[in-house]
C-alpha positions in Angstrom: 13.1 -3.9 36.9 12.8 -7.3 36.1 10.0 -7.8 34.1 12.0 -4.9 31.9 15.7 -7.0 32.0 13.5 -10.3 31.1 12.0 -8.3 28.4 15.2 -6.7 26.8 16.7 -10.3 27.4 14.0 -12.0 25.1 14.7 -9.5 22.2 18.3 -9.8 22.6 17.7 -13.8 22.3 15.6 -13.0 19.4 17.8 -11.1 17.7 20.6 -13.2 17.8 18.3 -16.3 16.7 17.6 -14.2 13.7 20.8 -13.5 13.1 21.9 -17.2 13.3 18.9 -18.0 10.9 19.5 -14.8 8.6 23.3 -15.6 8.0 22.1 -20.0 7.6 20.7 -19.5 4.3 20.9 -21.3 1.4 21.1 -20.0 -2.2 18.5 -19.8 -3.9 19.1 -20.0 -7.4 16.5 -18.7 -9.0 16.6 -15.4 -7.0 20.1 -15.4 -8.4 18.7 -15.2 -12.3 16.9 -12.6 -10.6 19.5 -10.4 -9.3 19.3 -11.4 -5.4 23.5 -11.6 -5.2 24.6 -8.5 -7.3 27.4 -6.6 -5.6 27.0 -2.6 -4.7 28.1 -0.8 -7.9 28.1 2.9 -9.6 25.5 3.4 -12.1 27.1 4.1 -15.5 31.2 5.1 -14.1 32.6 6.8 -17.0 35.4 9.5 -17.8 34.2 12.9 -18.9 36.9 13.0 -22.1 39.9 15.1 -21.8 39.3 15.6 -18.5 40.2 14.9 -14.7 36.5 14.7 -14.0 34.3 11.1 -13.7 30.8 10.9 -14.1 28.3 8.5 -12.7 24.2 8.5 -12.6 22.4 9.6 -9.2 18.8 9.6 -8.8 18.3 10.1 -12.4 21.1 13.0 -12.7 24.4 13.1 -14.3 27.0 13.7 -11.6 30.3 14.8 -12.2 33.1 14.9 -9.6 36.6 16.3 -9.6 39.0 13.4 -8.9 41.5 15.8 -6.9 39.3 17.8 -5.3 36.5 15.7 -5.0 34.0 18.5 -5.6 30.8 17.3 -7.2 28.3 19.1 -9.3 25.4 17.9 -11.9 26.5 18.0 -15.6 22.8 16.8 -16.7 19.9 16.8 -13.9 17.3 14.6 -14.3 14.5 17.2 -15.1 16.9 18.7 -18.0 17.2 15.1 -19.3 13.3 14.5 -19.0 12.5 17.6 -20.9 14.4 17.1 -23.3 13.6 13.3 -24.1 14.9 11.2 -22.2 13.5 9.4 -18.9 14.8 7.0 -16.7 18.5 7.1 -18.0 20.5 4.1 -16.9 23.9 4.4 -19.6 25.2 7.0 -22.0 28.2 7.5 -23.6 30.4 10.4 -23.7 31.1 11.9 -27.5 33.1 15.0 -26.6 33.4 17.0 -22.9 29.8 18.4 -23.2 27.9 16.0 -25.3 26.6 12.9 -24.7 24.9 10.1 -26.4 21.9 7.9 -25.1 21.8 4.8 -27.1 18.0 3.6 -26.0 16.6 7.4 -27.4 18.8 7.9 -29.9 19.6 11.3 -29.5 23.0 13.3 -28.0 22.3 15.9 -26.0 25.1 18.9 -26.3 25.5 21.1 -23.2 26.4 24.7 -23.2 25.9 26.3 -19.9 22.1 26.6 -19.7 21.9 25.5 -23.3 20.7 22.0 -24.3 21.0 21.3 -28.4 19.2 17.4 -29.3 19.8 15.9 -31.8 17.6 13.2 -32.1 18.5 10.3 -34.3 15.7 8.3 -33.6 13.7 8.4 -36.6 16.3 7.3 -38.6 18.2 4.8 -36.8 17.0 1.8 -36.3 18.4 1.3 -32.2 17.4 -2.1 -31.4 19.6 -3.7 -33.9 23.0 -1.1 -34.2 26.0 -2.7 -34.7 28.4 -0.4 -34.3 28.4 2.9 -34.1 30.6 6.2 -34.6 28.5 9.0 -33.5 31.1 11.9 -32.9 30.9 11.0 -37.2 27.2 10.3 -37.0 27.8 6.6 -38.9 25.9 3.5 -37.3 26.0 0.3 -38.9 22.5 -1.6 -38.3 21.3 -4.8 -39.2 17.7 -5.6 -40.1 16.0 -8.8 -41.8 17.5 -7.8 -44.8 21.0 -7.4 -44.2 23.7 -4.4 -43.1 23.2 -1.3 -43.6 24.8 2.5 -43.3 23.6 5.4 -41.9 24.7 8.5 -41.6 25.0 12.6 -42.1 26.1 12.2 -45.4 22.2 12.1 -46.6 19.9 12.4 -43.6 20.5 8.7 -42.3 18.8 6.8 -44.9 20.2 3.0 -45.1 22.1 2.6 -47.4 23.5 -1.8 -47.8 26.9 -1.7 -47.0 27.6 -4.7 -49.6 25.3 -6.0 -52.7 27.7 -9.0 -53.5 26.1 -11.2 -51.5 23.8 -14.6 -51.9 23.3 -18.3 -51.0 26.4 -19.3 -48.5 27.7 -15.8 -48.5 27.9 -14.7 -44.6 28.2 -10.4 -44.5 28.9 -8.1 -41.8 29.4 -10.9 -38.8 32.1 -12.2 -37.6 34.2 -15.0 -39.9 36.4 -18.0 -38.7 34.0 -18.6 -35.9 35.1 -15.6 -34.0 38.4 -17.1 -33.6 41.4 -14.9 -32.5 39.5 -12.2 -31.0 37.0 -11.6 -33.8 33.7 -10.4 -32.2 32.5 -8.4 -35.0 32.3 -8.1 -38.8 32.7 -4.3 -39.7 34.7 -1.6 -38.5 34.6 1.9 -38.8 37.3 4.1 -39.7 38.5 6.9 -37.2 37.1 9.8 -38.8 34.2 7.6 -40.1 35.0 7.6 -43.9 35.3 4.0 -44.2 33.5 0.8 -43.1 35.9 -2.4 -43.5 33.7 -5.7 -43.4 34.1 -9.0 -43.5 32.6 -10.9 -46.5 32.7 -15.0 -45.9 31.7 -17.4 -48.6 30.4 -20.8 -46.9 29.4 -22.4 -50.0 32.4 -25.2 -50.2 31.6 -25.7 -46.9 30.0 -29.2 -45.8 25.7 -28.4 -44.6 25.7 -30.0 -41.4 21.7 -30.7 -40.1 20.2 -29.4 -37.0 17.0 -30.8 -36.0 14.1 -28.9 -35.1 11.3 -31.5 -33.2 9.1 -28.6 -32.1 7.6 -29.0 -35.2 4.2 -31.1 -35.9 6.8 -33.1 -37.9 10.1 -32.5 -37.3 12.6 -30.1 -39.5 15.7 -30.1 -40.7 17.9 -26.4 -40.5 21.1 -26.7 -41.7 24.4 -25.0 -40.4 28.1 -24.8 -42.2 30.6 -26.6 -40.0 34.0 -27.2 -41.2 35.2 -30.1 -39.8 39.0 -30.7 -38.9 40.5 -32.0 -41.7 37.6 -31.1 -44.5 37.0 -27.8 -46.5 36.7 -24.8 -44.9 35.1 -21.4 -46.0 36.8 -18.6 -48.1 36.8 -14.6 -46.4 37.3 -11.0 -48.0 38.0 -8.2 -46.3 35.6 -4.9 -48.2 36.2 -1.1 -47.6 32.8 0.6 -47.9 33.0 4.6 -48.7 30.9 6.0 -46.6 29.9 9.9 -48.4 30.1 8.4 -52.1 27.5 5.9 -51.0 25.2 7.8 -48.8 25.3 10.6 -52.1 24.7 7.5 -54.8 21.9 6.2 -52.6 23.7 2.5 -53.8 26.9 0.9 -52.0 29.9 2.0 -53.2 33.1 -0.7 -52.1 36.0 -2.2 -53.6 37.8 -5.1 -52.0 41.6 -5.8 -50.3 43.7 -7.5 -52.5 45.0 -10.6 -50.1 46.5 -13.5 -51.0 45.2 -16.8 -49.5 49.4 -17.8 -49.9 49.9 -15.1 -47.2 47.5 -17.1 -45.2 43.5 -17.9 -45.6 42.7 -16.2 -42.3 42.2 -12.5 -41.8 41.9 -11.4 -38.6 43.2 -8.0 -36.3 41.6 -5.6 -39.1 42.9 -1.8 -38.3 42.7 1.3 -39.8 45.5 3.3 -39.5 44.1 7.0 -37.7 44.8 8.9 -40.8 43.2 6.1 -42.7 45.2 5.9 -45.5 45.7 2.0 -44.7 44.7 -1.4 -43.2 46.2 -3.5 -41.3 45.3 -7.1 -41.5 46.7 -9.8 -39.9 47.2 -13.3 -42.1 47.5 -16.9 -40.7 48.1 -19.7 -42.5 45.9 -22.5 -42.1 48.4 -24.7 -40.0 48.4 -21.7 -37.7 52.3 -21.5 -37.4 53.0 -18.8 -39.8 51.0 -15.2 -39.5 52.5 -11.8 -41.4 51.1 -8.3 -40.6 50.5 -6.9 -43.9 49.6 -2.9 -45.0 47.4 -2.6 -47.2 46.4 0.7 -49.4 42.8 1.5 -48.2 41.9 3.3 -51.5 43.1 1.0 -53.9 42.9 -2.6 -51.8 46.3 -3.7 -53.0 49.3 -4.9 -51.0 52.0 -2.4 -50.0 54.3 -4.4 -47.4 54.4 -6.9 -44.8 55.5 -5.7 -41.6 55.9 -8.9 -39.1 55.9 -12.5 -39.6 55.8 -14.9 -36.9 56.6 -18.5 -37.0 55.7 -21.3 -34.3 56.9 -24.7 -34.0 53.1 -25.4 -32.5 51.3 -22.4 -33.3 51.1 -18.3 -33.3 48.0 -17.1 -32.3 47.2 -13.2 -33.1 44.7 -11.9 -31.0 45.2 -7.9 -30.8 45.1 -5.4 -33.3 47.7 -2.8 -33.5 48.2 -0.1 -31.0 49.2 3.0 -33.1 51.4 6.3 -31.3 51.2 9.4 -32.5 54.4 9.1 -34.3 53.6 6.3 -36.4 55.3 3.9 -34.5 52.8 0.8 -32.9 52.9 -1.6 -30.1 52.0 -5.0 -31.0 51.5 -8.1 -28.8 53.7 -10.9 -29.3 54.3 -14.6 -27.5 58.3 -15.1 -29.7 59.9 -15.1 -26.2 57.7 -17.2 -24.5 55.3 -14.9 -23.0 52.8 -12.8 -24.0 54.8 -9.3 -24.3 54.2 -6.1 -25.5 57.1 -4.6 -28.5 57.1 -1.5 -30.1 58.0 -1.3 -33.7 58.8 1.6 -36.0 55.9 2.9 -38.8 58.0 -0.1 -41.4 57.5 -3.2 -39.1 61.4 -2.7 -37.4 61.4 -3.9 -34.4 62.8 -0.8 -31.6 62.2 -2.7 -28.1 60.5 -4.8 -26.2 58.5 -2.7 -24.3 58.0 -5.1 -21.2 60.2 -8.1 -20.0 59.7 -10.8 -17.4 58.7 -14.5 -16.7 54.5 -12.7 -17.0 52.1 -12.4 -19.4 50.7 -9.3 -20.1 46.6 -9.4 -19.7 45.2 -6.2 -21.2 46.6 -3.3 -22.7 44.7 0.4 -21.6 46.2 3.4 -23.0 49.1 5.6 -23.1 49.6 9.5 -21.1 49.2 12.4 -23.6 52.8 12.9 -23.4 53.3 8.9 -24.7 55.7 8.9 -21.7 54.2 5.4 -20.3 52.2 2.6 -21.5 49.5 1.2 -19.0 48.4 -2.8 -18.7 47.3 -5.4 -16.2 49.6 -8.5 -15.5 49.6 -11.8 -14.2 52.7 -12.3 -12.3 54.3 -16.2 -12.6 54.9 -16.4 -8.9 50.9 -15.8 -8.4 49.2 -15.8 -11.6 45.6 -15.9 -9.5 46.3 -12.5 -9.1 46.2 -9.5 -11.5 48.0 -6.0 -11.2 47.8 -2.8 -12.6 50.8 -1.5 -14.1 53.1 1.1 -16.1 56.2 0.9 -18.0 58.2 3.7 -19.8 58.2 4.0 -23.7 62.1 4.4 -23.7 62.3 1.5 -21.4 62.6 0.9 -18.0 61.2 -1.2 -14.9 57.9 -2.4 -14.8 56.2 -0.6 -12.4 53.1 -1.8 -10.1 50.3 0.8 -9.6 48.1 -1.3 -7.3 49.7 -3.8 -4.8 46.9 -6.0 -3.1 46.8 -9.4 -4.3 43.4 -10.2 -6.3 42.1 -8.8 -9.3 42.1 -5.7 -10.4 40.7 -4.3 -13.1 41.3 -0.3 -14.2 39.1 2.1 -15.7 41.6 4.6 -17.0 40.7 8.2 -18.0 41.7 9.3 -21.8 44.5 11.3 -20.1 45.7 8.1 -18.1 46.1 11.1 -15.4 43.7 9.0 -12.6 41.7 5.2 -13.1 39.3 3.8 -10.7 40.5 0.7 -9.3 37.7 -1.7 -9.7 39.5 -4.4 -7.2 38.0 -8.0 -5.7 39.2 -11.1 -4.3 38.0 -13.9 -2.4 36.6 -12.3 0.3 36.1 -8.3 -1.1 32.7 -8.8 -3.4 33.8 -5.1 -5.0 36.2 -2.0 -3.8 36.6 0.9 -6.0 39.8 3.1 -5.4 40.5 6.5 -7.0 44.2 6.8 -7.7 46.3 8.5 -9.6 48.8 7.2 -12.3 51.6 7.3 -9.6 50.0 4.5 -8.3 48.7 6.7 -4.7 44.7 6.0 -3.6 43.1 9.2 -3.7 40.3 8.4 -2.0 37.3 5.1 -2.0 34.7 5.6 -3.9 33.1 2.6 -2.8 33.6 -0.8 -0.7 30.2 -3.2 -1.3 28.7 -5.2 1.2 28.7 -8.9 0.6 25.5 -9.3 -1.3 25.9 -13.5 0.4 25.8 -12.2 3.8 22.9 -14.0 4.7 23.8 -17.0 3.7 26.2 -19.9 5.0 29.1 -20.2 2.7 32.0 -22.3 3.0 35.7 -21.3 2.9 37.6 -20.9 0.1 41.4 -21.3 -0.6 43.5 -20.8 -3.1 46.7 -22.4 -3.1 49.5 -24.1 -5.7 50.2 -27.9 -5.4 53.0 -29.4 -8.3 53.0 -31.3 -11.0 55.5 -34.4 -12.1 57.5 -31.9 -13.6 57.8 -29.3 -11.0 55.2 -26.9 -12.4 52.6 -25.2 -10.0 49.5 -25.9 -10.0 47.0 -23.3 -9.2 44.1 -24.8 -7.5 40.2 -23.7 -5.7 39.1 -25.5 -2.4 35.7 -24.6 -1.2 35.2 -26.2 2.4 31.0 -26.8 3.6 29.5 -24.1 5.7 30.8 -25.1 9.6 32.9 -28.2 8.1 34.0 -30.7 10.9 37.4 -31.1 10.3 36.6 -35.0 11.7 34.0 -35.8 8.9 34.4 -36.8 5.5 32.9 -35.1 2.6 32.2 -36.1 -1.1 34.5 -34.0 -2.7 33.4 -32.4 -6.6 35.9 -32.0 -9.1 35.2 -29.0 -11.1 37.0 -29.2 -14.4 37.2 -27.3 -17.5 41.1 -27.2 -18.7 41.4 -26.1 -21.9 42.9 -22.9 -23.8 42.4 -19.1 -22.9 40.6 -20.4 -19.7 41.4 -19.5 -16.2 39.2 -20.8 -13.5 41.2 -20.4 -10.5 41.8 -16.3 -9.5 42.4 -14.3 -6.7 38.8 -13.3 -6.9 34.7 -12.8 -5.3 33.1 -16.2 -5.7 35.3 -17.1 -8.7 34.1 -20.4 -9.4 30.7 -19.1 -10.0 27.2 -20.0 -7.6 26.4 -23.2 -8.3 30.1 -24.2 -6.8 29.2 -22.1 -3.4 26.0 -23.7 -3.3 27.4 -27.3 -3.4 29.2 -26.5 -1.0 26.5 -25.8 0.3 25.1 -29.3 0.3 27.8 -30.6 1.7 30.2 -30.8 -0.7 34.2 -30.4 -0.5 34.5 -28.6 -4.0 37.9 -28.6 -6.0 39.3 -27.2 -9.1 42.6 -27.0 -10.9 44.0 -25.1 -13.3 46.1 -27.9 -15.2 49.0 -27.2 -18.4 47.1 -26.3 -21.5 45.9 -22.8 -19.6 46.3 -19.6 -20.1 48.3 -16.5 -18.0 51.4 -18.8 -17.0 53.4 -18.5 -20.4 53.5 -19.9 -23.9 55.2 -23.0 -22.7 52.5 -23.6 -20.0 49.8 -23.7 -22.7 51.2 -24.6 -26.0 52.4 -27.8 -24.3 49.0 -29.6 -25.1 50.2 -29.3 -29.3 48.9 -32.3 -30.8 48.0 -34.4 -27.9 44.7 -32.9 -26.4 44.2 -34.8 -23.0 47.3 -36.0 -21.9 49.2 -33.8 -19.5 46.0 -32.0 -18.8 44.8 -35.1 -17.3 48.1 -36.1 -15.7 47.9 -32.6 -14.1 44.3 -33.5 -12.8 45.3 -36.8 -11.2 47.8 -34.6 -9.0 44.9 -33.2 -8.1 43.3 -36.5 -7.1 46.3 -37.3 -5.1 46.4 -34.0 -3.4 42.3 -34.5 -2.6 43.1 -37.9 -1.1 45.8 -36.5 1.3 43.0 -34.6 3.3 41.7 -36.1 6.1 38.2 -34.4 5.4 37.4 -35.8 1.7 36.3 -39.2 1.5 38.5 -40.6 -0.9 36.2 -43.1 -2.4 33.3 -40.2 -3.2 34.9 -38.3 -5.8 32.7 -37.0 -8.7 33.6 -35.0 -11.7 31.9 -32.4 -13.6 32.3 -30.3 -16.9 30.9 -28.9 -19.5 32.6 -28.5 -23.2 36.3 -29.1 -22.9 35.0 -29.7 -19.5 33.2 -32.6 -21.0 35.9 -33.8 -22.8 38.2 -33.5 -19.6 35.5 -35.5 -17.6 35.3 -38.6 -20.3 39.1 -38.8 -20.6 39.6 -38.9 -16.5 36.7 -41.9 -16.0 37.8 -43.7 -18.9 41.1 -43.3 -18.0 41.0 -43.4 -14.4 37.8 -45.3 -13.8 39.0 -46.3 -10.1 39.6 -42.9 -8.8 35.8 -41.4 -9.4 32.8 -42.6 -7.9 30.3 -40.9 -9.8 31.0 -38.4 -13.6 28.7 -35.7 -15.0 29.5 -33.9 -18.5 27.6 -31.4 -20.6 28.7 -30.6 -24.9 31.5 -32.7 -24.3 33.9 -33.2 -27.4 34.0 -37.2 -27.8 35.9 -37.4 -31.1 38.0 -33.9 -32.3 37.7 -34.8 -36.1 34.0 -33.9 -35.4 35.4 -30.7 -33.9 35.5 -27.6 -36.4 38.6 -26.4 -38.6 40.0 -23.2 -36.5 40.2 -24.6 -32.9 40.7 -27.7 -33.8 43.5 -27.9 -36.2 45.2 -25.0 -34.1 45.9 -27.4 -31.3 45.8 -30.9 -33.2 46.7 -30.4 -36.2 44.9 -32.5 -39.3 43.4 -35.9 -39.0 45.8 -36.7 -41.7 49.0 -35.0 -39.8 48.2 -36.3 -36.6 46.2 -39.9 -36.7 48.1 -41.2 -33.1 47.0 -37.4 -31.3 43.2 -38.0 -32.3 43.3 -41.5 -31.9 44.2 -41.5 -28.2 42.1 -38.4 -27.6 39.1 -40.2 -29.0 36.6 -41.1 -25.8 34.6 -43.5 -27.7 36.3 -46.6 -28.1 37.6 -46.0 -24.1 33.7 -45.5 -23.1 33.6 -49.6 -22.5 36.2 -48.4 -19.4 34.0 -46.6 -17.3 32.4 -48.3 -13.9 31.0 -45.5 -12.5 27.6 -43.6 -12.7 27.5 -41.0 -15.7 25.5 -38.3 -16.5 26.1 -36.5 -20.0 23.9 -34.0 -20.9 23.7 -31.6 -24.5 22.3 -28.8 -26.3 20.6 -30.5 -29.7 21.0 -27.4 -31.0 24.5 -27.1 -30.6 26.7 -24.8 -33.2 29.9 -25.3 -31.3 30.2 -29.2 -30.1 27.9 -30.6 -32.5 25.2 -32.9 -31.0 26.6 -35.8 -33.0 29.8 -35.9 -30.4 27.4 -37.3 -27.5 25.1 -39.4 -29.7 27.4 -41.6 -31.0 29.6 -41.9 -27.7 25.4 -43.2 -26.8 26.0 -45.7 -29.6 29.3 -46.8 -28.5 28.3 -47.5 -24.9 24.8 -49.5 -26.0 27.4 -51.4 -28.2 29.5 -51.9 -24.7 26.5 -52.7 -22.9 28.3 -49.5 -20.6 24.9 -47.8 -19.0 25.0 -43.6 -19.1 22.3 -41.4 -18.1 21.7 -38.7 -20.8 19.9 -35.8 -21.1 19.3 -33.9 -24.0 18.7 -29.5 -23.8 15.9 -29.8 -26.6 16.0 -26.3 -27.8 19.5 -25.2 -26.2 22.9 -24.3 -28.0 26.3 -24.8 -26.5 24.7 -24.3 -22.7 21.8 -23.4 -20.8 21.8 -19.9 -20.4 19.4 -17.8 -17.9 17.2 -18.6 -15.6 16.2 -22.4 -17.2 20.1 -22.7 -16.4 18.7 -23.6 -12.5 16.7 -26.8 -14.2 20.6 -28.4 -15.4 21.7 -27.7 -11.7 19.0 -29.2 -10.1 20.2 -32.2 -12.4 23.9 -32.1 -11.3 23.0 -31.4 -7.8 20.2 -34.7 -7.7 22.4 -37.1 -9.5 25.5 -36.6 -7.1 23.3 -36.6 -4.2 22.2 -40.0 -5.3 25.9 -41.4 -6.4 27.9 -39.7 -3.7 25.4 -39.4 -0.8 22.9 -42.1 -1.5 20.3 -39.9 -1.4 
């Protein structure tokens, strides 16, 4: 008896000292690259079209399940799939109720009861490099060495180049303005796949800018086309490609829109309207406080009316394309009250309502019900703009209504009908919870809650929480305590900064701050970030407020920060160190030369030194010209303030850089031999803007060694 209670004893002892070890972990990075930390999720969640029915991948099957009922069957089992061609599906995308399309074959697969038609585009299509793709209209745009191509029904999917008029300079088929105001791609396809707009940009007025290559035997020069504030920039067209008269030619057959650079040199928001008899293109001028909506007559390019002009003291910035009813009527997103708003305008540009109201910004647009009774959209509420929420508003106007209550983050997948959306929900402490609920806002039952993929490991608490500003505004702000803190200790503290536009670092949700925050922690580290004025989801004012004077209530808002940081009776006050990459880096140079006695110890990767180095879109947006605005980019410039800084820095870049050219930290190196100021710098040989993947753990490691040294002494 015992021998058998000493026994059970020594496993329960063991168990529990394995449990202690299991949940003392550290991260290890490189597992992360590996996948180690990924959260439970639903292979390949998707909306079977026009239905109440959601579809997901199960041991090589396509499941489909009833969202009332919750009955499940297989749409697609795995031997059907195999037999017909395709093994070891992980996506495909729906084209009607019973087809589907599987990208990596190249094939849809239509399915009528026991039936199974294929039809394979594989042999025509080249899959590794499509673009875009209609396939309900069987039209992919691909790219190859040799440029853009079509193909489609129209002649058995032979390419056809979308545009000839191209040459030395002339950039087709990408993205133009360096994919400023929402511009990811250069072509569109029309809704019933007649047309393909594209972007044409001509680069040759443009400025070469060099880019060396040392892994050479002797070193090369490429050269890139960066229009820098202030200088020349490039010249864009907007083409129509018709699809069926070029695919019959064999040759492409376009014509171009007529625009006017006096409406304004920038072309962005291209949309078809669904019966494509015109195109929608927004113009900004290049000041960026002027943009007009204009129509355009698809089959002839010329201009038939404009529709909304918007004027800014600062700037406008148009980052959505229309959202067309079936009526004719559109919803378009606007900031002319001071927030970003939805409105809803008759077919002619007149203005019927604002469609939503409130100190908010709306976040994303989904969809409307069949009926167009209510429009759907995710918010960030002023009070707690960490947190986003699902929600509805009537068409003929009425209260905004919240569909999912739980503060955190939560992001919708809507069906077409907007009958039911999956609730893909997360804050700081739920890694992932998926919801089922209906459009009334009522959970109709979990579909899954994750386990914490970091249970193993010792992780520090984090809270969010507002402090204010000298003017009164909140400041949302990210505090990540060590793993079993003594409250009677000190800690270095790490400032985590970034602070410029469209960014939002603090939010309501699952290791927000990213991995490498939670493992400083980690080491010991109290880790602290603010979101300062100058970002985004807390209102036009919030953001625009920066206008010409880039670093000046951002870092005021930081230093409250500081102030905040030195209240706590667990940060050592005199370790504070910075680090931040890009605007980040900028951020970092203007707080040590600024504030050299509040920081013990400064690392910075791709920062901006000197915005008339910085290129025409961004940079003019939010400083206007050199020539406009000489006392902005004179106090924003770091290098004649590097002499300031006493403590250690670190400052790292890409040498390949296309976005903060490499010149920016080379010459701030020439300003501080000149100063006799000493910097440690490190330059990413063969890296662009960042280090991305799993080399990203080798820039860590740096970060993490050279505050251990400066804050720790180790």
């Amino acid at each position: 008896m015992h021998k058998f209670l000493s026994t059970t004893l020594f496993f329960i002892l063991l168990s529990c000292t394995y449990m202690v070890q299991a949940q003392n972990e550290i991260i290890d990075l490189n597992a992360y690259f590996r996948g180690k930390y990924v959260a439970d999720k639903i292979a390949a969640f998707s909306w079977q079209p026009g239905t109440d029915n959601y579809a997901y991948i199960k041991d090589g099957n396509i499941q489909l399940v009833n969202a009332k009922s919750g009955q499940e069957s297989v749409f697609a089992s795995k031997s059907v799939l195999e037999g017909n061609g395709v093994k070891g599906i992980r996506s495909f995308q729906w084209v009607d109720d019973h087809t589907i399309f599987v990208p990596r074959d190249g094939m849809t697969l239509t399915f009528n009861g026991s039936n199974v038609v294929v039809d394979s585009f594989g042999g025509h299509v080249m899959w590794d490099d499509v673009i875009d793709q209609s396939v309900k209209n069987k039209l992919f745009v691909v790219k190859n060495k040799d440029g853009y191509f079509a193909q489609s029904r129209y002649n058995d999917y032979k390419p056809v180049v979308i545009c000839n008029d191209t040459g030395e300079h002339i950039v087709f088929g990408e993205s133009v303005h360096r994919s400023e105001w929402g511009i990811e791609e250069g072509q569109y396809i029309s809704p019933k796949g007649t047309y393909i707009a594209f972007y044409r940009m001509d680069e040759s007025m443009v400025e070469d800018y060099p880019l060396v290559n040392t892994g050479t035997p002797i070193a090369t020069v490429e050269t890139m086309k960066y229009p820098m504030a202030g200088r020349t920039s490039h010249q864009v067209k907007v083409g129509i490609f018709e699809v069926e008269e070029s695919a019959g030619s064999g040759n492409s057959v376009f014509h171009y829109i007529q625009t006017d650079p006096a409406d304004g040199e920038f072309l962005t928001n291209v949309t078809f309207s669904p019966d494509e008899k015109y195109l929608y293109i927004t113009h900004l001028n290049r000041a960026q406080n002027h943009s007009k909506l204009i129509r355009y007559d698809v089959k002839t390019g010329k201009k038939l009316k404009v529709l909304i002009e918007e004027q800014d003291d600062r700037y406008v910035e148009p980052t959505d394309r229309m959202i067309f009813l079936k009526d004719g009527r559109f919803l378009w997103f606007s900031e002319t009250d001071g927030w970003r708003h939805l409105y809803l305008y008759n077919p002619d540009g007149q203005l019927v309502r604002k469609l939503v109201d409130g100190r908010y910004d709306v976040v994303e647009y989904f969809g409307m019900d069949e009926k167009e009774q209510y429009a759907y959209f995710t918010i960030a509420p002023t009070e707690k703009p960490v947190n986003q929420y699902v929600c509805k508003v009537a068409l003929k106007g009425g209260k905004v209504i919240r569909l999912a209550e739980a503060d955190g983050t939560h992001y919708p997948v809507f069906n077409d009908k907007m009958t039911y959306f999956a609730d893909y929900f997360t804050n700081v402490t739920t890694p992932r919870n998926i919801d089922l609920m209906n459009s009334q806002g009522k959970t109709v039952r979990n579909l899954l809650t994750s386990k914490n993929p970091y249970k193993d490991c010792a992780m520090g608490e984090t809270k969010i929480f507002p402090i204010q500003n000298k003017k009164g505004d909140s400041l949302w702000c990210r505090l990540i305590t060590p793993p079993n803190m003594d409250p009677h200790k000190k800690y270095p503290c790490l400032i985590y900064v970034y602070g410029g536009p469209h960014s939002q670092l603090v939010t309501n949700s699952f290791i927000s701050g990213g991995v490498f925050l939670e493992y400083m922690a980690q080491q010991g580290y109290v880790v602290f970030t603010l979101d300062n004025r100058g970002t985004q989801n807390r209102g036009a004012e919030f953001e625009k407020c920066i206008h010409r004077n880039l670093g000046v209530n951002e870092v005021e808002d930081q230093m409250c920060g500081v102030e905040y940081l030195k209240t706590l009776p667990y940060v050592d006050a005199d370790r504070i160190g910075l680090d931040g990459w890009s605007y980040g880096g900028f951020m970092t140079l203007s707080l040590v030369t600024e504030h050299p006695e509040a920081f013990r110890a400064a690392s910075c990767g791709g920062p901006v030194v000197n915005w008339e180095w910085y290129e025409v879109m961004y940079g003019e947006r939010y400083m206007d010209t050199p020539e406009e605005n000489p006392d902005g980019y004179n106090h924003a410039n770091i290098i004649p303030k590097i002499k300031n800084v006493k403590c250690p820095l670190l400052v790292m870049h890409g040498c390949q850089d296309h976005t903060v050219v490499w010149q920016q930290s080379l010459e701030l190196m020439r300003q501080a031999v000149t100063d006799g100021v000493e910097i440690e710098y490190f330059p990413y040989t063969i890296y662009d803007h960042n280090v991305i993947g799993p080399e990203r753990v080798h820039l860590w490691n740096k970060i993490l060694r050279f505050h251990n040294q400066n804050l720790k002494g180790e």
